[in-house]
C-alpha positions in Angstrom: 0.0 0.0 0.0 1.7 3.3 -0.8 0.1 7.3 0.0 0.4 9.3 -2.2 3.4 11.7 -1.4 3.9 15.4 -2.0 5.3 14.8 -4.8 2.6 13.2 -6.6 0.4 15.6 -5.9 2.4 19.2 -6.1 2.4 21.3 -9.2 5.9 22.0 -10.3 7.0 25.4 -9.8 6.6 27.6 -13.3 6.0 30.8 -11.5 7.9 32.9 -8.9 8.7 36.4 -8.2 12.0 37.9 -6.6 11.7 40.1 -3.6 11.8 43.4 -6.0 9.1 42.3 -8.6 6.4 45.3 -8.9 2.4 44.9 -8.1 1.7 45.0 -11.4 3.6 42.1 -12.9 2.5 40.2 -9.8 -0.9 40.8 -10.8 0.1 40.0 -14.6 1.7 36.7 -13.3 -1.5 35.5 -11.1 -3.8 36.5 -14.4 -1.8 34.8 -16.9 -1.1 31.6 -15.2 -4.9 31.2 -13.3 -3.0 30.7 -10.2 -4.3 32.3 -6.9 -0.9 33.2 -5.3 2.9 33.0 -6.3 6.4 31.9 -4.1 8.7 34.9 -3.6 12.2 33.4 -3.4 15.9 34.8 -2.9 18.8 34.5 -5.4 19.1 31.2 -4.5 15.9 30.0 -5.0 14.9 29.5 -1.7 11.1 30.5 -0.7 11.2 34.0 2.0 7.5 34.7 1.6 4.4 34.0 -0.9 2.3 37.1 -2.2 -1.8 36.0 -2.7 -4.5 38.1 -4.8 -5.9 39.2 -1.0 -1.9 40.5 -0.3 -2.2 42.2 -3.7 -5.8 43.9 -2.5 -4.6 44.7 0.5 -2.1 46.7 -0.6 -3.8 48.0 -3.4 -6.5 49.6 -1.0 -3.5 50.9 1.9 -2.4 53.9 1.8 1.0 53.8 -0.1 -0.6 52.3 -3.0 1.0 49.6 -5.1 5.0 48.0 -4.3 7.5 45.2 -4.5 6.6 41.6 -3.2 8.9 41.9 -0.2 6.5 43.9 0.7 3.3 42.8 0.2 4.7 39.1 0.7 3.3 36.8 4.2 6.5 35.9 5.6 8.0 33.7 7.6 6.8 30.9 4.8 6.3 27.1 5.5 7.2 24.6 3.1 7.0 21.2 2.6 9.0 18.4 1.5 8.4 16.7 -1.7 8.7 13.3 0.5 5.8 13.9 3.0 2.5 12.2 2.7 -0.9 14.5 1.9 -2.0 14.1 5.2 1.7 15.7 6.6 1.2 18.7 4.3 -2.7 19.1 5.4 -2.0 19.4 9.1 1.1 21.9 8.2 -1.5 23.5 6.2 -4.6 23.6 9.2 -2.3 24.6 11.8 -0.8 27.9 10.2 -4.4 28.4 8.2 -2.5 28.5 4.9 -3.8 27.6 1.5 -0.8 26.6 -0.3 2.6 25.2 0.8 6.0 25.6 -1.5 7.7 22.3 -1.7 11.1 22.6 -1.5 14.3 20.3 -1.9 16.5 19.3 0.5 18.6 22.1 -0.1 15.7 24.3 0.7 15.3 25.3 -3.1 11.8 25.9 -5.0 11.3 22.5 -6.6 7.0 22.5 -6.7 3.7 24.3 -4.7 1.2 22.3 -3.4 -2.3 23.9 -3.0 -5.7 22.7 -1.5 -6.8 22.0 -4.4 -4.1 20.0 -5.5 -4.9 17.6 -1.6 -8.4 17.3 -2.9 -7.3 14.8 -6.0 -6.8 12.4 -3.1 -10.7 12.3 -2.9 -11.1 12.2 -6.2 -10.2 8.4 -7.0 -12.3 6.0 -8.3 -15.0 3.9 -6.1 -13.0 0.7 -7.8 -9.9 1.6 -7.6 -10.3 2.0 -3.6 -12.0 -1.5 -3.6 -9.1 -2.9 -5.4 -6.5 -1.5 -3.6 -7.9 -2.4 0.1 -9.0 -6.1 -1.2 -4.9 -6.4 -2.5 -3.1 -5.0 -0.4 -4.7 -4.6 2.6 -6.8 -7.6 3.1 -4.6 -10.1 0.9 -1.3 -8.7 1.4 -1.1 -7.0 4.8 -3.3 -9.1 7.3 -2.7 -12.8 4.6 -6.6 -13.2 4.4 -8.5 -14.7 1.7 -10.0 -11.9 -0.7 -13.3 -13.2 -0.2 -12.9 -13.3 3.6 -14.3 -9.8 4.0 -17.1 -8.2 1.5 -15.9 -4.3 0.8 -18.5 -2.0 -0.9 -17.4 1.7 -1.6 -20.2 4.4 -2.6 -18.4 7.7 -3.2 -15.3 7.0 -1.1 -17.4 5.8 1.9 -16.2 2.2 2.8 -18.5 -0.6 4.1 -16.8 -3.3 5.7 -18.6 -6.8 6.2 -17.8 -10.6 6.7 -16.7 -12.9 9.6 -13.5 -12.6 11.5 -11.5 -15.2 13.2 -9.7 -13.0 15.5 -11.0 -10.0 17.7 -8.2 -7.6 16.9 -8.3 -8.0 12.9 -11.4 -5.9 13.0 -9.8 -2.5 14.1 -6.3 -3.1 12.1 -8.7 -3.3 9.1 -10.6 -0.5 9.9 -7.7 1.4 10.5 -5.5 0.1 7.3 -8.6 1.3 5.9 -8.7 5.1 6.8 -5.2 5.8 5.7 -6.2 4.2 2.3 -5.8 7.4 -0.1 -9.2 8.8 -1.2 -11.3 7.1 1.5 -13.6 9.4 3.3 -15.0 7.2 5.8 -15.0 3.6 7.2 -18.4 1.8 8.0 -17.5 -1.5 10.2 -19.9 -3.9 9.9 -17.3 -7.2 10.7 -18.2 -9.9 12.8 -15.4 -11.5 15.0 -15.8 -15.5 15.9 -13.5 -16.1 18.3 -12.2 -19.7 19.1 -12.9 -19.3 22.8 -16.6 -18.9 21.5 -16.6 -22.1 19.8 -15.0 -23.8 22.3 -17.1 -22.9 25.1 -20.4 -24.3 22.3 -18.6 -27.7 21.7 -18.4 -28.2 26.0 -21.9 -27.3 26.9 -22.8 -29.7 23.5 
């Protein structure tokens, strides 16, 4: 089983403004290119801030009118690395309330941005390509159970679990091997666990 990284996901960096590029070929830059907000990097390459259409506004309605990206920019920046999993980029991303994180390399150089947007293709896989994944590698190849061992219905990324398990703990591995399953919104458990213990108590009251 293997998450989706960073890398996957980012779009590589075409776009980015130096510290002195003016408000107006900011605004040039976010029109031509449909993007939302651009990386503002040092001579190096390295990421000290990223300027957004609302930066641009902002400025635009201060007093002082119109100037460079340094200083319209939201700085510090936080970046990730092209190596992290989706989910390590979204928490960076709820826990400074950013939109967009610049990925860079490990010699802290521009390589990609990765945007909300771009997080959301995660959600976007196919209902069968879910099933297919959790029925190989999950069921088959992680926990070595038959593929027909547990039934595994998926309706818009929701997951519905069913069918009899041997052992009490498989149920919440599987639920769990489940959840971190790339494009799976939620997990319905509806496994039944028939314990050993259970049968053996039957066969000495029998």
């Amino acid at each position: 089983m293997r998450n989706r990284s960073v890398a996957d996901l980012m779009t590589p960096t075409a776009v980015a403004v130096q510290r002195g590029t003016p408000f107006k070929e900011i605004a040039r830059l976010l029109d031509e290119y449909g993007i939302t907000a651009v990386p503002v990097v040092d001579d190096e390459n390295r990421p000290v801030g990223v300027v957004s259409e609302a930066d641009l506004l902002r400025r635009h309605t201060a007093k002082g009118g119109p100037s460079s990206a340094e200083a319209m920019m939201s700085s510090p920046v936080h970046t990730a690395r092209p190596s992290w999993t989706a989910v390590e980029a979204a928490r960076l991303m709820e826990r400074h309330r950013v939109k967009r994180l610049p990925v860079v390399d490990a010699d802290g150089r521009l390589i990609g941005v990765l945007s909300r947007s771009d997080l959301l293709q995660l959600f976007l896989r196919r209902d069968r390509s879910i099933q297919e994944e959790i029925r190989e590698d999950v069921v088959v190849r992680i926990l070595g159970l038959s593929p027909a061992a547990v039934h595994i219905d998926v309706d818009e990324g929701r997951v519905t679990l069913s069918g009899t398990l041997g052992r009490k703990e498989l149920g919440p591995t599987l639920v769990r091997l489940c959840e971190s399953v790339d494009g799976v919104v939620e997990v319905v458990d509806h496994l039944v666990v028939e314990t050993p213990d259970a049968e053996a108590g039957a066969e000495a009251e029998a």
